[in-house]
C-alpha positions in Angstrom: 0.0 0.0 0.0 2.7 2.3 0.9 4.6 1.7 -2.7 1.2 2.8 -4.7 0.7 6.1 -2.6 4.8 6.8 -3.0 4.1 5.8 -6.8 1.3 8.5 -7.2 3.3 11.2 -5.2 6.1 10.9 -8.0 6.4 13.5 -10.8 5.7 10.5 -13.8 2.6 10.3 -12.1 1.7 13.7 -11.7 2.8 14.5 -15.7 0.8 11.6 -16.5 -2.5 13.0 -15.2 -1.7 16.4 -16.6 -1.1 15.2 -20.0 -4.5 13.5 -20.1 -6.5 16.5 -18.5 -4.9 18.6 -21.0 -5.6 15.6 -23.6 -9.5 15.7 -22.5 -10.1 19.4 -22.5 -8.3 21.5 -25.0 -8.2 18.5 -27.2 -11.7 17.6 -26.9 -12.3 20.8 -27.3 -10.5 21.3 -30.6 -11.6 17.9 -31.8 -15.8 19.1 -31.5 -14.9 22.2 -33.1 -13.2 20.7 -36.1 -16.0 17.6 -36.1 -19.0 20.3 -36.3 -17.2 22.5 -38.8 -16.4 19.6 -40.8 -19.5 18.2 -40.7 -21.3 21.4 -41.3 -19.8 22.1 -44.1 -20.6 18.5 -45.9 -24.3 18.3 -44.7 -26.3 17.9 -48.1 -28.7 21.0 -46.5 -28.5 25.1 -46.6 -25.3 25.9 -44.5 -27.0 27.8 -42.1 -29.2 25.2 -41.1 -26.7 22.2 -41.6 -24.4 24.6 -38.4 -27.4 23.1 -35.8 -27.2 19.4 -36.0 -23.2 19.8 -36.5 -22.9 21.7 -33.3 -25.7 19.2 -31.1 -23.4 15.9 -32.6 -19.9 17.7 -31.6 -21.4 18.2 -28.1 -21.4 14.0 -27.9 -17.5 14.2 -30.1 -16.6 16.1 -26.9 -17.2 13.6 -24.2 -15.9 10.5 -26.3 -12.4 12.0 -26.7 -12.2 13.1 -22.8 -13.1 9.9 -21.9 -10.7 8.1 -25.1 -8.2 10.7 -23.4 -8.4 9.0 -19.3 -9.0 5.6 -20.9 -5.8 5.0 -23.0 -2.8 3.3 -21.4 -1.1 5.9 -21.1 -0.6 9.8 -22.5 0.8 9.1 -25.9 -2.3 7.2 -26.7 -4.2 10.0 -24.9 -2.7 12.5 -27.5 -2.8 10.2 -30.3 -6.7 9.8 -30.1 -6.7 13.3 -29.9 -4.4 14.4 -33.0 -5.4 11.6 -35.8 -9.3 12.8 -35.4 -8.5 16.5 -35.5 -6.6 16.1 -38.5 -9.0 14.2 -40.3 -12.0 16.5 -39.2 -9.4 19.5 -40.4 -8.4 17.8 -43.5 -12.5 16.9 -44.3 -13.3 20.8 -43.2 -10.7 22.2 -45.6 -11.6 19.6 -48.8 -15.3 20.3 -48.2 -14.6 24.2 -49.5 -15.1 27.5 -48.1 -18.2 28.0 -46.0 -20.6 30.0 -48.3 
């Protein structure tokens, strides 16, 4: 018992959490925003009305990639899950076109 609490007071472990909570919120973050500009820019509907069911499915993107983020084995993962979906939602966003 004494090992495990000497294990979480060490600075691996404490870079370890911050690298996920970082993961889960300014990635998640990024990663909805991409998702619902991607995705409101390939909706077969006006653009204006295509930004509301983009935005209402990027609030669930959010909450998958926090959780991917504290669910990986361990923070390069974290990041990983994080970088490969931005990406593609940023490479899908900029092939779709310009937003009219």
């Amino acid at each position: 018992m004494a090992g495990a609490a000497r294990q979480r007071a060490g600075w691996r472990y404490r870079a370890n959490v911050a690298a996920r909570t970082a993961a889960g919120t300014v990635g998640a973050y990024a990663v909805a925003a991409l998702f619902a500009a991607a995705l409101a820019r390939v909706l077969p509907m006006p653009k204006v009305e295509a930004i509301m069911p983009a935005t209402l499915l990027a609030f669930l993107v959010g909450p998958a990639v926090t959780l991917w983020a504290f669910l990986a084995r361990d923070p390069w993962r974290a990041w990983a899950g994080v970088i490969l979906p931005a990406a593609l939602f940023a490479a899908i966003g900029l092939l779709a076109g310009a937003p009219a």
